[in-house]
C-alpha positions in Angstrom: -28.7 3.1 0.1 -28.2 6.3 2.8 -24.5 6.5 3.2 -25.0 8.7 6.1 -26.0 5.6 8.1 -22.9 3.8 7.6 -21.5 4.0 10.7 -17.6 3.9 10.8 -16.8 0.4 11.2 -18.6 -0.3 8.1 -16.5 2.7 6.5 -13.1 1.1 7.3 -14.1 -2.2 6.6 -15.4 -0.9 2.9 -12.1 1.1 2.0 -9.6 -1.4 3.5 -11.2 -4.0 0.8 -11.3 -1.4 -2.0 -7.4 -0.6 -1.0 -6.0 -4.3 0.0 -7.8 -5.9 -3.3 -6.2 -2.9 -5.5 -2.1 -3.2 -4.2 -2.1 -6.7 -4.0 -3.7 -7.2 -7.4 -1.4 -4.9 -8.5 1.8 -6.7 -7.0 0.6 -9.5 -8.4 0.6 -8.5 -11.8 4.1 -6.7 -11.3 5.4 -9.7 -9.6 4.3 -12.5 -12.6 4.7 -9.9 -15.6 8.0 -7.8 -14.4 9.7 -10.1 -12.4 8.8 -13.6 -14.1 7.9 -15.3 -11.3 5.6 -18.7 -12.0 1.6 -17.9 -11.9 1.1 -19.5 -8.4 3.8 -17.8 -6.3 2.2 -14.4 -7.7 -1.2 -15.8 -6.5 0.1 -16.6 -3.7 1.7 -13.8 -2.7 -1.5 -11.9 -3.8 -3.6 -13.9 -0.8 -0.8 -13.1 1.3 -0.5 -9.3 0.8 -4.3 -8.9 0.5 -4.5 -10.5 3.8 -1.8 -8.5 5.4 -3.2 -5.0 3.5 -6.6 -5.5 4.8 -5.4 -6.1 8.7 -3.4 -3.1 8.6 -5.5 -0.6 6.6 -8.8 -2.0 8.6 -7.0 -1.1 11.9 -5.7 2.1 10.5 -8.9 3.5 8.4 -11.3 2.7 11.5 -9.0 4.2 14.2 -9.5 7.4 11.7 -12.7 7.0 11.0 -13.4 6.9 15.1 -11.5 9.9 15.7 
């Protein structure tokens, strides 16, 4: 695989997945092992946050990527 041909969509698109899956996995596990909360409002709010991460870090990480 030439990662010089990765053109910067494909950049963004790879590090806002990396990113998003990392913090919300990590909430996740903060929210059902340090706060208690039941096992499927922690999955939950992972599929929330990973959703919401990966909007806002895609938009972000190819508008630097661009530039």
């Amino acid at each position: 695989m030439n990662l010089d041909s990765w053109t910067p969509t494909d950049k963004a698109r790879r590090l806002a997945t990396l990113i998003a899956a990392y913090l919300a996995t990590s909430a996740g596990l903060i929210a059902a092992l340090g706060l208690h909360w039941p096992w499927y409002l922690a999955l939950l709010s992972v599929l929330v946050l990973y959703g919401v991460l990966y909007v806002v870090g895609y938009a972000v990480l190819k508008a630097v990527f661009r530039a």
